[in-house]
DOTOR-730822 format. One line per 4 residues: their letters; for each residue x, y, z of C-alpha. Coordinates in nm, 2 decimals, decimal comma. Each point is the difference from the previous one (the first is absolute). Layout:
N
A> X Y Z | ...
//
This chain:
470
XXXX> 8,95 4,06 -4,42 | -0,03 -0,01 0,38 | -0,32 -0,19 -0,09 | 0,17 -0,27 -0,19
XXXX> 0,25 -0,05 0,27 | -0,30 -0,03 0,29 | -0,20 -0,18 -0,21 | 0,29 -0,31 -0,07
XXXX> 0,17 0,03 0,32 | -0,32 -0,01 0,22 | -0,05 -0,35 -0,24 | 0,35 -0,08 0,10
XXXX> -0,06 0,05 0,38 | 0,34 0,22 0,07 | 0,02 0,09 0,32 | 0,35 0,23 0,02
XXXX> 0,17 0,19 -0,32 | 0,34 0,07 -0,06 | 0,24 0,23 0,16 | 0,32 0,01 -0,25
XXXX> 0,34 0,20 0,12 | 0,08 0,11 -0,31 | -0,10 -0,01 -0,34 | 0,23 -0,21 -0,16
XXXX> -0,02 -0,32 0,27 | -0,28 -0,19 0,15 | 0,09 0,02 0,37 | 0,09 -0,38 0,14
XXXX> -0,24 -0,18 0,21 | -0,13 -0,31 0,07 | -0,23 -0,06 -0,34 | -0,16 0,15 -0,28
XXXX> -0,31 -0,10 -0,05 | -0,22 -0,03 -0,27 | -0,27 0,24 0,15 | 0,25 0,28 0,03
XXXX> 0,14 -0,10 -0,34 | -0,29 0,09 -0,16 | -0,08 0,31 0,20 | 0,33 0,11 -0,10
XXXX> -0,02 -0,05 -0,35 | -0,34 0,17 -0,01 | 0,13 0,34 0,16 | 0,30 0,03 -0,19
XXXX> 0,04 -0,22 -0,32 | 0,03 0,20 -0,32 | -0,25 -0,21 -0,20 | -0,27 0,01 0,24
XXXX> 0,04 0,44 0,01 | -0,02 -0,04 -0,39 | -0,32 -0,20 -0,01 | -0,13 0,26 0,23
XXXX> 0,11 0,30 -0,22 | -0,19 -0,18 -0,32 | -0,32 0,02 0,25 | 0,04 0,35 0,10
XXXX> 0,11 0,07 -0,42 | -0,38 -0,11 -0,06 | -0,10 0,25 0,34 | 0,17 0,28 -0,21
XXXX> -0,17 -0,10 -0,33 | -0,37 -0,01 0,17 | 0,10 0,33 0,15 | 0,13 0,12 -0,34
XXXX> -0,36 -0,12 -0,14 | -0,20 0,20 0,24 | 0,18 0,36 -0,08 | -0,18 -0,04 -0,35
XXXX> -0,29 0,12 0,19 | 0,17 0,25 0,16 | -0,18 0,39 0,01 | 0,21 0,19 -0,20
XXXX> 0,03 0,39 0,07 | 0,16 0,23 -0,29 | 0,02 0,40 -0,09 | 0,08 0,10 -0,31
XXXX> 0,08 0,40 -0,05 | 0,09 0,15 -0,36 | 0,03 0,34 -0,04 | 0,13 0,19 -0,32
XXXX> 0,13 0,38 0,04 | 0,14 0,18 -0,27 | 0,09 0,42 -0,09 | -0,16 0,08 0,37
XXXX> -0,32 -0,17 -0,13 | -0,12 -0,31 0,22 | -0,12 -0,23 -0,31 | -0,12 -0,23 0,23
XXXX> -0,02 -0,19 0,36 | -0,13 -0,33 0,06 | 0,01 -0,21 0,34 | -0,19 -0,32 0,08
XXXX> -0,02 -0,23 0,31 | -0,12 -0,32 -0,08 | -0,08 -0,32 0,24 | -0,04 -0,35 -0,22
XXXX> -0,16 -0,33 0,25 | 0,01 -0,31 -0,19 | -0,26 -0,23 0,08 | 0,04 -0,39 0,01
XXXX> -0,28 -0,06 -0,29 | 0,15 0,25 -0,24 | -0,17 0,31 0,11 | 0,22 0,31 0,06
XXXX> -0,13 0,27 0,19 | 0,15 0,34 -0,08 | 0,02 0,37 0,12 | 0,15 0,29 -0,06
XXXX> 0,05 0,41 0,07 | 0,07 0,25 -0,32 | 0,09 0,35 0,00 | 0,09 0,19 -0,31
XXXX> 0,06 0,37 -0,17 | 0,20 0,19 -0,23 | -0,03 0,23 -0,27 | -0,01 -0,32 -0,26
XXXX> -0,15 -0,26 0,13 | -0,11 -0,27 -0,16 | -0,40 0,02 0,03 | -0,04 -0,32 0,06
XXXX> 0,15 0,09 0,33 | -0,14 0,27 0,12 | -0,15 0,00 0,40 | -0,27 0,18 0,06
XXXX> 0,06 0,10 0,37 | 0,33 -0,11 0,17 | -0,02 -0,40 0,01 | -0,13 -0,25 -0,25
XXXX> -0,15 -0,33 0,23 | 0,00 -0,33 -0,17 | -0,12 -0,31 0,17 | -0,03 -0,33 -0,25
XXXX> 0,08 -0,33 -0,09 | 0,13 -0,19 -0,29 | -0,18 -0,36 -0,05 | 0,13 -0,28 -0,20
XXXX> -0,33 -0,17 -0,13 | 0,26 -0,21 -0,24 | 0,28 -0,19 0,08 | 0,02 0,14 0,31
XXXX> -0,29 -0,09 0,12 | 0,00 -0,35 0,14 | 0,38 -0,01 0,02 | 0,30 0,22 -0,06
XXXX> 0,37 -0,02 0,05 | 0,00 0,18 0,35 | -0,26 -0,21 0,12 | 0,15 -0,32 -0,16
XXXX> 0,37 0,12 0,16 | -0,11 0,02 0,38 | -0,20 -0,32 -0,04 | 0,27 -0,18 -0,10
XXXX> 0,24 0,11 0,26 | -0,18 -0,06 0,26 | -0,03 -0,41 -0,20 | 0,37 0,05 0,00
XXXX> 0,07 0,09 0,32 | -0,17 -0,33 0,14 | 0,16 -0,16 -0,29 | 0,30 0,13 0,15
XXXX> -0,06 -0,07 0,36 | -0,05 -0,41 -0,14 | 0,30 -0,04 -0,20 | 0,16 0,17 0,31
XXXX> -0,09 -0,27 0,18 | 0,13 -0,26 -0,21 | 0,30 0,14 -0,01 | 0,07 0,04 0,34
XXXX> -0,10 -0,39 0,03 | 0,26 -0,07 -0,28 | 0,30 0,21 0,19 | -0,12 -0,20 0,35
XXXX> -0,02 -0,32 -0,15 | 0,36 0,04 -0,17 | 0,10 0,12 0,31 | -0,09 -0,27 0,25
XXXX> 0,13 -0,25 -0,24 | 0,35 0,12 0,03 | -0,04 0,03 0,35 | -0,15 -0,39 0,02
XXXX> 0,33 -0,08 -0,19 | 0,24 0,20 0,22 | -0,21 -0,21 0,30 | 0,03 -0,31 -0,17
XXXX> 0,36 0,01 -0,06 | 0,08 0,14 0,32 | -0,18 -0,31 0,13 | 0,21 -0,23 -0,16
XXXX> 0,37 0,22 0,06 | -0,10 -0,05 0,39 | -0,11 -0,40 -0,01 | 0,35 -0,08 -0,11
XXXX> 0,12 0,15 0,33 | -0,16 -0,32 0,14 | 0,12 -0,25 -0,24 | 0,34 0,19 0,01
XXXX> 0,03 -0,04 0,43 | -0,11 -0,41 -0,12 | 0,26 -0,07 -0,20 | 0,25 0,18 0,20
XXXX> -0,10 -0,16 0,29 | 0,02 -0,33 -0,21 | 0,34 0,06 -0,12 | 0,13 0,06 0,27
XXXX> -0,15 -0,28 0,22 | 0,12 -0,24 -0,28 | 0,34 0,09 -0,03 | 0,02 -0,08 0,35
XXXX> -0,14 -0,33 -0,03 | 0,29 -0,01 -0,27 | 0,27 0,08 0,23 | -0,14 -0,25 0,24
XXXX> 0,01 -0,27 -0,26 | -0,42 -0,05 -0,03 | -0,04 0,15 -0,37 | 0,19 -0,06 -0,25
XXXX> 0,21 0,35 -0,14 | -0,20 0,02 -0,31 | -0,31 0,07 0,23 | 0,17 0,29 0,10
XXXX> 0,05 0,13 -0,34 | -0,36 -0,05 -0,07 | -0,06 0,22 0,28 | 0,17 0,23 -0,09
XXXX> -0,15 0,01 -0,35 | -0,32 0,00 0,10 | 0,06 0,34 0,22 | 0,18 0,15 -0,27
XXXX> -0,28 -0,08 -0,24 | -0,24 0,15 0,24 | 0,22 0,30 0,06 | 0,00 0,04 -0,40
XXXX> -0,41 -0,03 0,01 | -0,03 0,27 0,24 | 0,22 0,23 -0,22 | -0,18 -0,08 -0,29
XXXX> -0,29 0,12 0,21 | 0,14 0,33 0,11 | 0,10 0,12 -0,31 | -0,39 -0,07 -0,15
XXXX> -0,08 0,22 0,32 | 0,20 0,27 -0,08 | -0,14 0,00 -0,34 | -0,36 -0,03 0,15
XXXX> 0,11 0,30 0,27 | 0,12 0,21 -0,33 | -0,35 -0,01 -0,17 | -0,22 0,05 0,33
XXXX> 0,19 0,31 0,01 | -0,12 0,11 -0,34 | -0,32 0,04 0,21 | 0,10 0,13 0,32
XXXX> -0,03 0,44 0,02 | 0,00 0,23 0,24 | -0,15 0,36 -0,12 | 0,25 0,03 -0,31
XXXX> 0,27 -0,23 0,09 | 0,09 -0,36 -0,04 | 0,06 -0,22 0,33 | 0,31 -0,27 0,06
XXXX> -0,13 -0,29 0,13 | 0,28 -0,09 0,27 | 0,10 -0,37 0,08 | -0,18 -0,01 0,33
XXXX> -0,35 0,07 -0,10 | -0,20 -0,32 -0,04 | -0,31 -0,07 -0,20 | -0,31 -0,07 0,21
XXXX> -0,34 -0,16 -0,08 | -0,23 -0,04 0,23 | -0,23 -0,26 -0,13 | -0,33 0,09 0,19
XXXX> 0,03 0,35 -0,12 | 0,05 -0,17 -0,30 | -0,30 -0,21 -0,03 | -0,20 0,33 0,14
XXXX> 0,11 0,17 -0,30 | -0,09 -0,29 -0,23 | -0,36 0,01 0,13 | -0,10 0,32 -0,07
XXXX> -0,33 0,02 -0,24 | 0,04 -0,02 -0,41 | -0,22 0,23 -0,22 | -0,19 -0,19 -0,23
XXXX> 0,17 -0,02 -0,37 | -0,32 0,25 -0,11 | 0,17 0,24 0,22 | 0,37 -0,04 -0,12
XXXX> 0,17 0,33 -0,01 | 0,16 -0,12 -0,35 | -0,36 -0,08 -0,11 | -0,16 0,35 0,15
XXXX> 0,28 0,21 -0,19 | -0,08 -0,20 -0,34 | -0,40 0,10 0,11 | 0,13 0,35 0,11
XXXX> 0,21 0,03 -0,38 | -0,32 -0,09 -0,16 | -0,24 0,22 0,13 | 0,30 0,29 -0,10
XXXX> -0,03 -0,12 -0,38 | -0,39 -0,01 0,00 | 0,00 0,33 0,12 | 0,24 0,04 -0,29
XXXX> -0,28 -0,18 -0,19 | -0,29 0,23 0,09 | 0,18 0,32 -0,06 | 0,11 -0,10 -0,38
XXXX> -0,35 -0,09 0,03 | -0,12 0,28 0,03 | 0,22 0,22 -0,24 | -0,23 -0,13 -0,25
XXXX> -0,24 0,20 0,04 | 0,07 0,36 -0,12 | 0,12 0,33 0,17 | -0,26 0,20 0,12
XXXX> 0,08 0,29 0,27 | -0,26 0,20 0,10 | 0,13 0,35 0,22 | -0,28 0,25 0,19
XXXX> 0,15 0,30 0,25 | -0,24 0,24 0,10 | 0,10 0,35 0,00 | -0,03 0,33 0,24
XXXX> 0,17 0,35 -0,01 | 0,03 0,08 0,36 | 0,23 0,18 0,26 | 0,12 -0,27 0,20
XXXX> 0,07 0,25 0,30 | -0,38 0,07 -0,01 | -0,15 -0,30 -0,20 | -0,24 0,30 -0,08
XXXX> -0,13 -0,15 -0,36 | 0,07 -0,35 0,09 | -0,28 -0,27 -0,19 | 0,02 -0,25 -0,21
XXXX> -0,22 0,03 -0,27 | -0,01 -0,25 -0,26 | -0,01 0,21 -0,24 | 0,34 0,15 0,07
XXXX> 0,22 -0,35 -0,09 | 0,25 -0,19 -0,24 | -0,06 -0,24 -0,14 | 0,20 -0,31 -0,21
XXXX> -0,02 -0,32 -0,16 | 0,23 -0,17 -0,19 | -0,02 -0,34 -0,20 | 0,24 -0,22 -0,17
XXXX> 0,01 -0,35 -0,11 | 0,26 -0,20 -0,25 | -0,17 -0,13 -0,28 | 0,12 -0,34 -0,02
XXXX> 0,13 -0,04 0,38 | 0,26 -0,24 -0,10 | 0,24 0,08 0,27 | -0,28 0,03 0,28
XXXX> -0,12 -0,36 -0,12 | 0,43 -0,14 -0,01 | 0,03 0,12 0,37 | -0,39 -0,18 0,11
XXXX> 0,15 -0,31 -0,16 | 0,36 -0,01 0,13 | -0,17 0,10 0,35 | -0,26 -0,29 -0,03
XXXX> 0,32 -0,26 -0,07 | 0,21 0,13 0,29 | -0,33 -0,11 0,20 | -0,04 -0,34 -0,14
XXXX> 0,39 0,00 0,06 | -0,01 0,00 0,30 | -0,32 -0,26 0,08 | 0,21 -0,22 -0,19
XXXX> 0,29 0,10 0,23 | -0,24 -0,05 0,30 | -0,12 -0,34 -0,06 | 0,35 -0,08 -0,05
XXXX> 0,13 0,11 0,30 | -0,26 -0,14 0,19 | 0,08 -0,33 -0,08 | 0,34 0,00 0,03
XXXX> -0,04 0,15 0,34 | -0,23 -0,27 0,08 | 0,24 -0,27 -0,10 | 0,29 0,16 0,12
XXXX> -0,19 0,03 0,38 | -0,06 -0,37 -0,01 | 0,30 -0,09 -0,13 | 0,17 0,19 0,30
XXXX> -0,26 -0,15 0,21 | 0,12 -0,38 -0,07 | 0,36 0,07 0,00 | 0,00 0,13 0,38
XXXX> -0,24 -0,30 0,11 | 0,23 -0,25 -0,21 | 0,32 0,19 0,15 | -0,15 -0,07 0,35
XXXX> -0,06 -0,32 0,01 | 0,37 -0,04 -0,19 | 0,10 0,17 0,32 | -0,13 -0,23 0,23
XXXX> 0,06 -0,32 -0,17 | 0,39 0,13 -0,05 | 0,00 0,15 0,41 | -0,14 -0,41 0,07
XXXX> 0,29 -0,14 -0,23 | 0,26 0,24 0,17 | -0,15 -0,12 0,37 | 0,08 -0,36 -0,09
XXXX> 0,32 0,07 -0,14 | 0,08 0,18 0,30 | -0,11 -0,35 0,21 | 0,26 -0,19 -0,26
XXXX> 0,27 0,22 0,06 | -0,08 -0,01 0,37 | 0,01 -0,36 0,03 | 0,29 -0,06 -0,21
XXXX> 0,23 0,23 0,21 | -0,11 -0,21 0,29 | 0,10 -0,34 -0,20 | 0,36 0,17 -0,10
XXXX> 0,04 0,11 0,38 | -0,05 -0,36 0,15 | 0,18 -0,11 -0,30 | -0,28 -0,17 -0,22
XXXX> 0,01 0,22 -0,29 | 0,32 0,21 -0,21 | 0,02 0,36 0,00 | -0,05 -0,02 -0,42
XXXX> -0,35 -0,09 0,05 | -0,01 0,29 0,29 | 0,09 0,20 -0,24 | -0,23 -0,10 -0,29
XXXX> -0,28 0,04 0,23 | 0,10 0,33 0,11 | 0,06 0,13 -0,39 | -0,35 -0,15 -0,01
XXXX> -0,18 0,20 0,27 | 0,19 0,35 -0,12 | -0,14 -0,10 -0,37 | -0,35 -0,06 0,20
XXXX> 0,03 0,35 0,18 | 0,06 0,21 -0,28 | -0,25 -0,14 -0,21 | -0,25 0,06 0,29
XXXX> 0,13 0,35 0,00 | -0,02 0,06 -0,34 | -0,34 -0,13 -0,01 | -0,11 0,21 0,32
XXXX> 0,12 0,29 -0,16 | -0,12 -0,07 -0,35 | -0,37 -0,04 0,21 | 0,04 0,31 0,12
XXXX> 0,08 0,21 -0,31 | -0,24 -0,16 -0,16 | -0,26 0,10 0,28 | 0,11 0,35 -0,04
XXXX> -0,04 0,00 -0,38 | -0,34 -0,16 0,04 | -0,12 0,27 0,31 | 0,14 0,30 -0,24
XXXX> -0,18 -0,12 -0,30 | -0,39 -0,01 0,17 | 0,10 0,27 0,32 | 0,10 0,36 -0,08
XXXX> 0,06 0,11 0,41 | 0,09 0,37 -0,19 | -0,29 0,06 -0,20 | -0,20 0,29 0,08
XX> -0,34 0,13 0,02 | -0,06 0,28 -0,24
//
């Protein structure tokens, strides 16, 4: 986790982090930026902690994998007494080591006695050695389920560690969009401020020009509608920020709490940081994370593949120990002659193998499943890259064309305020012009922000800032 956060941050350029009060509120202050934002929802969001707990789920599994080849140590100790007569007593210590290539090395200590003892028991001396292996030469001999098992967890922990990183690009992206939308709105709540003062300033200038007899009283009424309409705009504009301000909050944690987003902290984007961001270096669409888990899922089922594969052959376990009677205080008639030993083999094989051939066939399809589901994929990643591509370059030159249109709207309204005040012009068309330039703004902010979110979507798609090296 820490290196997520370092990794996306460092990308980001953040040069403080957060001190918060309390749990519950974000602490007031000049802005909240969109560096901080996102180093915020990093540390403390619930989905980002749950994408991480599906990586370290596929840690535990590859962990879980490895125990199959775990030494395992075990005494076993039977002993039969009966009418003051000891029947029997049995111990044995035995140490099993699996191997990775289906080879388990064994060995074990024996003692025995009693009156009835089974012969097949009986010691000689003190101790019965053995020191063997068992061999599958079968099935088990170019791949077996323990083998197959850690191979595949350690696929699906890289599997893992990719789709991780998709995800957290999903929650970021999500993220950054509602904070671009509580930014845009904000935006436009504080430009009616401006247009507010205008027409105030307007309205009131005229009705003196009323009492003074140089308007007409009507002009003062269109004053005063035009402030009121502007005052109604900027309403209109603060409850969409409140419901923006409401869903940034969905994102916005700290440790195991939710924050309140008070009404004096101000969205901040500071565009170079922003650009630096945007600049950072794309992997190459071989490289894709979404692509490398589908390659990391296949290699899973051909391991699948090889190991129902191989259960066609037949069973065939071969055991050796050798055996010596010694005193292991002394190790006084310690050897191992190979003459002393047990031996084993065992054979089996189905006759018709029907099931063994079902599962070879249903594990072959799940492979061509999924090169069907690769290909796929690719393309439609492909297209969906360009796709995004074009939209931001056709977003960004919408932006500049509509920041050009709002720049000359802003000359027209401009110049016709200086016609009405030397008496040229009527405050209707001051007014249409200035209804005008407010439709030009927003549409330049909507379009700026629109750019924006679609740079994000495009950056998240072809950069993963969280993906780590395993």
């Amino acid at each position: 986790m820490n290196g997520i956060r370092f990794r996306i941050t460092r990308v980001f350029c953040v040069i403080t982090v957060f001190n918060l009060s309390n749990f519950s509120n974000l602490r007031a202050q000049e802005n909240f930026s969109l560096e901080n934002y996102v180093d915020l929802v990093l540390k403390y969001h619930p989905y980002v902690k749950q994408a991480e707990l599906e990586f370290s789920k596929s840690k535990a599994f590859l962990k879980k994998s490895r125990g199959a080849f775990d030494p395992v140590l075990s005494y076993d100790q039977k002993e039969k007494n009966f009418d003051g007569t000891n029947y029997y007593s049995r111990q044995k210590t035995e140490i099993k080591i699996p191997s990775f290539y289906g080879i388990t090395l064994n060995g074990s200590v024996q003692q025995a006695s009693g009156v009835f003892l089974n012969p097949e028991n009986k010691i000689k001396n003190d101790q019965l050695i053995a020191l063997g292996a068992s061999f599958e030469l079968g099935q088990g001999l170019l791949s077996n389920p323990r083998q197959t098992a850690l191979k595949q967890a350690k696929l699906f922990t890289k599997q893992a560690n990719e789709e991780n990183a998709l995800e957290i690009n999903r929650i970021l992206t999500i993220a950054i969009h509602a904070y671009l939308d509580w930014y845009k709105d904000f935006k436009i709540y504080k430009i009616f401020d401006e247009f507010i003062a205008n027409a105030s300033f307007r309205f009131e200038a005229v009705k003196q020009r009323v009492k003074e007899g140089d308007l007409a009283k009507i002009d003062s009424t269109e004053a005063r509608i035009a402030l009121n309409q502007r005052k109604m705009q900027q309403q209109n504009a603060r409850l969409e920020l409140q419901n923006k301000v409401l869903k940034i909050s969905n994102f916005m944690w700290f440790e195991n709490q939710p924050i309140e987003i008070r009404e004096t902290i101000e969205p901040f984007v500071d565009e170079e940081r922003f650009l630096l961001f945007l600049k950072s270096d794309s992997l190459p669409i071989e490289k894709h994370p979404k692509l490398t888990a589908l390659s990391y899922k296949k290699d899973q089922l051909v391991l699948e593949k090889r190991l129902q594969k191989s259960n066609l052959a037949p069973k065939f376990s071969v055991n050796y120990q050798w055996l010596s009677d010694t005193n292991l205080n002394t190790f006084s008639n310690f050897s191992l002659d190979p003459d002393n030993n047990i031996t084993g083999i065992k054979a089996a094989l189905p006759l018709f193998l029907r099931k063994e051939r079902a599962d070879l066939k249903i594990a072959s399809l799940k492979v061509e499943n999924l090169e069907w589901e690769q290909l796929q994929t690719k393309t439609v990643l492909e297209n969906r890259i360009k796709a995004l591509f074009e939209t931001k370059e056709r977003l960004r030159n919408q932006e500049n064309l509509a920041q050009q249109i709002q720049k000359d709207y802003q000359e027209l309204f401009e110049g016709e305020q200086k016609k009405f005040l030397a008496g040229e012009s009527s405050l209707f068309l001051v007014n249409t012009r200035e209804s005008k330039l407010i439709e030009a703004i927003l549409k330049t902010i909507s379009l700026e922000i629109a750019q924006k979110k679609a740079e994000i979507t495009y950056y998240f798609t072809v950069n993963f800032p969280s993906l780590k090296p395993i």
